[in-house]
N, C-alpha and C positions, 0 to 999 in steps of 0.2 A: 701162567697164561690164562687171559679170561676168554670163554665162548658166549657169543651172543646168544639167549636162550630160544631168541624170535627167530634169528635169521643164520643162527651158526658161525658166524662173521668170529676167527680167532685174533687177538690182541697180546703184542707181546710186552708191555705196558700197562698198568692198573689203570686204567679210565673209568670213569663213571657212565659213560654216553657211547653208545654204536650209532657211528657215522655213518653205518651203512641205511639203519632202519629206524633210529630213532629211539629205539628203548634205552629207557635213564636203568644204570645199576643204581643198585645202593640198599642199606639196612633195610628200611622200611618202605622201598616202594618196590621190590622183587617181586614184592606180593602181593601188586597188581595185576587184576585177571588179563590187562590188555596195556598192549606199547603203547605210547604214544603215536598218534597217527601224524606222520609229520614225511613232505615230498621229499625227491631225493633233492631237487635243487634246492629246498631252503635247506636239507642237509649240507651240501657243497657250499652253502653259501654262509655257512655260521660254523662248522665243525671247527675250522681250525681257530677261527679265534676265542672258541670256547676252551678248546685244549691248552692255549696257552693262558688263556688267562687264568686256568685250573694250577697250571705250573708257576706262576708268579704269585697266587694266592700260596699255594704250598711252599712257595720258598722263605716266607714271610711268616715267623712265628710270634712274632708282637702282635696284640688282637687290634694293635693301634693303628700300626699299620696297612692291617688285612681291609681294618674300616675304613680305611680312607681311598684303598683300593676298588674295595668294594661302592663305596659313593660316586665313585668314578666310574665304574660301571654302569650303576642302575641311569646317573644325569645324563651317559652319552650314548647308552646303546639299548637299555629296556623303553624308550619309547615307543622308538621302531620298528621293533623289534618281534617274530612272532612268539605264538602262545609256548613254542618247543623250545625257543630259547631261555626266554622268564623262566621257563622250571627248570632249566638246567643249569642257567647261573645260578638262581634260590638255592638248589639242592647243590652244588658241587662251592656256593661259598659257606651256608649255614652250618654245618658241621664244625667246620673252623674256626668261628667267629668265639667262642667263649661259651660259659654256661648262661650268661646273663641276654646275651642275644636268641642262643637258643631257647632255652624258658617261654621269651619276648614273642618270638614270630614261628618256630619252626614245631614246639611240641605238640602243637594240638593243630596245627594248619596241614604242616608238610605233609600226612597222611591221608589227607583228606583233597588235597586242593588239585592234584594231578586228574583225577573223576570228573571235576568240574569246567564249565564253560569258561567265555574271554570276560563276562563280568567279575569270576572267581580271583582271576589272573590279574584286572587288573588292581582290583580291592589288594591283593596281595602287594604288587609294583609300589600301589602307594604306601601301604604301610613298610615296604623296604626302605624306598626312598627317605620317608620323613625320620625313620630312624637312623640312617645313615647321616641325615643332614645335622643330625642332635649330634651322633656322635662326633662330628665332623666340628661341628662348631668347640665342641670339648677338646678335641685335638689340637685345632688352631688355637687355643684362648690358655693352655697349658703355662706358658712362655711368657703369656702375657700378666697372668699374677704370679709367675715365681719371681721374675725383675721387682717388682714390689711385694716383697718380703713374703710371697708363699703364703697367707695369712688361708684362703679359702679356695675347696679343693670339693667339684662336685664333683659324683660318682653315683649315677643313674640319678634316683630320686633322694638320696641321700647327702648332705652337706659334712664334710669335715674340716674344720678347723683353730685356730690359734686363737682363743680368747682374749683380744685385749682387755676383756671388763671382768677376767677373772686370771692378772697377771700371764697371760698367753698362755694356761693350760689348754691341754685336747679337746675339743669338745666333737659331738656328732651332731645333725638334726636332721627332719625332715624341712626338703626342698620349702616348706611354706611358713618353714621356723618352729613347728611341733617336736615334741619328740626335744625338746634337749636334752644333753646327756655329756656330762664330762666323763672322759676316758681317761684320763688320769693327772698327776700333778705334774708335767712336765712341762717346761716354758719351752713352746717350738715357735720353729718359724718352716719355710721353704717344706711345706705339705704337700705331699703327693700321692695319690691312694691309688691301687694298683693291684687288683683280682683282691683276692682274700687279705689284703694287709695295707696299715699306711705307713708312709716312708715319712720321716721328716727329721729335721736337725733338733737335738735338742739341746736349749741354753742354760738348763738347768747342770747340765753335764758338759762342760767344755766346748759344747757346740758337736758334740759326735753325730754321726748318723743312725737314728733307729728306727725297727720296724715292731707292728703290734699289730694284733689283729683288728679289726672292725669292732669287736665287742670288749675291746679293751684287755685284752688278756695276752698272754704269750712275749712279754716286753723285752725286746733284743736290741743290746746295741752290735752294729757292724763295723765301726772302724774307729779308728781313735784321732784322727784327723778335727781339726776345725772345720768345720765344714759351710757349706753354701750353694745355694744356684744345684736346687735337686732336678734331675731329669731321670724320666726311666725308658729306656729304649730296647728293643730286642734280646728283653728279659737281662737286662743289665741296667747300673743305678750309675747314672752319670753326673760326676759334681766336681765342686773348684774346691781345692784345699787349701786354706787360708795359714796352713803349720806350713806351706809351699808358696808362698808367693801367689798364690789361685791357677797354684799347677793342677790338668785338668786329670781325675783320675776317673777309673770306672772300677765298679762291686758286682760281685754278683747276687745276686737276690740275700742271697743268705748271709753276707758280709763273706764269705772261704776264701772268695780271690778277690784279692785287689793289684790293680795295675793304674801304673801310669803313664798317661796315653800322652801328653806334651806337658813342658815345663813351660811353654809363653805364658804362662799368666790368664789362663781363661777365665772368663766374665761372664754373666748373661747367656748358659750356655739353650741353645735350640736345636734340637737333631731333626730332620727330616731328608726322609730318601737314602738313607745310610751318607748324608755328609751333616757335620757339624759345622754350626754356624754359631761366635763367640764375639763376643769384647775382648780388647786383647791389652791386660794391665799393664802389660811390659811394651806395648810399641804404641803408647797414648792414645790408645782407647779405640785405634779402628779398629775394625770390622772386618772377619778373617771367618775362612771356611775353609775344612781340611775332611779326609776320610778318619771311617771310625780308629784307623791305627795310628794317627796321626800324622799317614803321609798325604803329599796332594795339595801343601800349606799355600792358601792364596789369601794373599791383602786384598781386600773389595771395597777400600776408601778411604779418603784424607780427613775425615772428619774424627771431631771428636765427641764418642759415641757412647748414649747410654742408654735403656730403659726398653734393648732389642726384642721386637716382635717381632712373626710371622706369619702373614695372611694371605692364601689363593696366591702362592707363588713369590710373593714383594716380601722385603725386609724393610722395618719400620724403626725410626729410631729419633731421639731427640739430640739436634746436632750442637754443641757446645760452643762448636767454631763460628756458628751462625745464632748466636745469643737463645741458643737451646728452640730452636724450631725445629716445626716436625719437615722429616723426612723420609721419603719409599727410594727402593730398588729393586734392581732381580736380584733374584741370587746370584748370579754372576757379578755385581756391581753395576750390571749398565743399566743405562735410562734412569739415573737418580734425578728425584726430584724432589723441590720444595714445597710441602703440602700443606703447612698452614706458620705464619709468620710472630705466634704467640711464643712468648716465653713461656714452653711447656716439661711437665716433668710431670713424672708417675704414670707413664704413657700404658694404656692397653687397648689391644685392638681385640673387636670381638663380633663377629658378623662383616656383617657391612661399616661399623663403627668405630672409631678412635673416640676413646674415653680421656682425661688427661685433666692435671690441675694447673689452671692460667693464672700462673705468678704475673704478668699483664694485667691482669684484673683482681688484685687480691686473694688469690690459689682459689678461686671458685671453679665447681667441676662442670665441663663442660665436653660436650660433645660434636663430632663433624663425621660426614663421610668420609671416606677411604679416598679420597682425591678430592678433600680440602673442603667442597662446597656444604652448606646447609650446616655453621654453626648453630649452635644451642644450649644456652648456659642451661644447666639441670638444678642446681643451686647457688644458693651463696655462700656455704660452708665455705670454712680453711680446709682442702682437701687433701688430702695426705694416703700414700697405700692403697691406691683404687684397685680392688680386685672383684674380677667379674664371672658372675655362674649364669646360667642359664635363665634363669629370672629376677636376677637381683645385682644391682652395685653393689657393691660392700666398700666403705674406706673409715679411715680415721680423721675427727673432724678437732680440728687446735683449738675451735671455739668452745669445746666442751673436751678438755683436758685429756685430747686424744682417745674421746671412746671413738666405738665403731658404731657407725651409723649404717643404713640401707636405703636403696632407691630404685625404684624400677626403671630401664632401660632409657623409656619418656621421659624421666622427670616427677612420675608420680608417686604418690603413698610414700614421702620420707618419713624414717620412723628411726628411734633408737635401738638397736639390737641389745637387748637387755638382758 
């Protein structure tokens, strides 16, 4: 049981926040000479949805998840919001978010920033937000380079990826292409980096799954599967087994358990919100969403379906039955629509943007918004494997014997990644 230090208020629940007066517990801010000065009505008026959103951030041990929850907060309710609330969502999400978040915002601020005025508060708001918005965008764009072959895999300011110009070994850089560094001689594909380790298939070995640390050391295989289509979700490694028909299986970090979660033949797999969304090899390619144990199986279309993204809700995908044009929906199937009438492939969505290569137009890479309008070819490469990081296109260009080229968002500074 906690007692409020301020007001004596007993708690039979581990809370961070007394609802009565306002004072935040916690590590390091106990040892503040003084509560927070905060009414009782904005207390009534915020307590409880600070509590639960404490309890939905604790139920969620993915740091992927916590972020996305966490963006959802600061975009719909720290605007508004007062100075008592901002520090008590900071303080009751920061802790949880990882080491790389805390380092980022909380070790040299959170100590200091509860003393300060509403300019401290908001300085802070914005630096949550714009990091929540990065991570957010990494979260969505996941899905959208494993469908094209996994090749580039950002993780903060750091780039991991599949060399095509050195036989698809590991390589690492910094975000601005410094820093290269081969990690080792393995031909991967389907990269995925993930706290202290990168996950990815490798071709050099039957297609297994391995993991290795960031500095190239520690090299583990976890399972002896063919593998494909890496996802990592609520510290589990989710992929198609191609020794199965692309039966969908899940690992745990460490390869010790493996399980298999359905035999349909999953494709192009995407988790979010604890439901999986899949191509489905065994029922011509729709488009199915099920829970993480495989029950709850729903068909979500008649099309024939490839190159599945996820973005702000909609499912994106290139429809085969309609001479491969793009197409969105809900998650649930409904409201589908056709969103641009090009013979497209290598589909990724990333922001506000659909990337994709217009076999229409000789596979040159081109871009639209997310409901069709403001085409804009970016080049005239033969575009192949568009995979997209925070500052860069990445893809493989036919016209130059499938090396990998780069391009900014625009359209500008094409260059050869060398």
């Amino acid at each position: 049981m906690l007692m409020c230090p301020v007001c004596g208020k007993n708690f039979v629940v581990n809370v961070a926040f007394c609802e009565k007066c306002g004072w935040l517990f916690g590590n390091d801010i106990t040892a503040l000479a003084d509560p927070l000065c905060v009414s009782p009505d904005d207390i009534r008026a915020y307590d409880l949805r600070v509590y639960e959103a404490r309890m939905k951030i604790q139920n969620h041990i993915n740091d992927n998840m916590i972020a996305v929850f966490a963006k959802k907060l600061s975009t719909e309710q720290l605007n508004a919001v007062p100075n008592a609330l901002l520090a008590e969502i900071f303080n009751s999400v920061s802790p949880l978010l990882g080491d790389a978040i805390v380092k980022k915002l909380c070790d040299d601020k959170k100590r200091s920033f509860l003393t300060e005025e509403g300019e401290r508060f908001l300085y802070i708001k914005n630096e949550i937000e714009e990091y929540f918005a990065n991570i957010s965008e990494t979260i969505t764009n996941m899905n959208g380079n494993t469908v094209n072959d996994g090749l580039f895999y950002q993780l903060d300011n750091t780039v991991f990826f599949s060399n095509p110009n050195d036989k698809g070994h590991l390589y690492r850089m910094n975000k601005d292409g410094t820093n290269l560094k081969r990690l080792n001689y393995d031909s991967c594909y389907s990269v995925f980096a993930y706290e202290n380790y990168i996950y990815y298939c490798n071709a050099s070995d039957n297609c297994r799954i391995y993991r290795i640390r960031k500095d190239g050391t520690a090299s583990k295989a976890l399972n002896n599967d063919i593998s494909c289509y890496i996802t990592i979700y609520d510290n589990y490694v989710y992929y198609s087994s191609r020794s199965d028909r692309y039966g969908l299986y899940r690992l745990t970090l460490d390869g010790t358990e493996r399980k298999r979660i359905d035999a349909d033949g999953a494709r192009e797999i995407y988790i979010i919100d604890n439901v999986i969304y899949y191509q489905s090899y065994r029922h011509k390619d729709r488009i199915f969403s099920m829970n993480l144990d495989g029950s709850n199986k729903k068909q979500l279309n008649d099309d024939d379906s490839s190159f599945l993204n996820y973005s702000d809700g909609r499912l994106y995908y290139c429809n085969a039955s309609d001479k491969n044009a793009i197409y969105s929906m809900n998650t649930d199937g409904s409201d589908r629509k056709k969103i641009c009438s090009d013979n497209c492939y290598y589909l990724n969505v990333y922001g506000d943007h659909i990337y994709y290569s217009n076999y229409s137009d000789k596979h040159c890479l081109c871009r639209i918004n997310k409901d069709g309008s403001d085409k804009k070819i970016l080049n005239r490469d033969e575009t192949s494997y568009i995979n997209v990081t925070a500052d860069w296109i990445y893809y493989k260009n036919r016209k130059d014997k499938n090396s990998v080229y780069k391009i900014k968002h625009d359209g500008s500074d094409w260059q050869r990644l060398e």
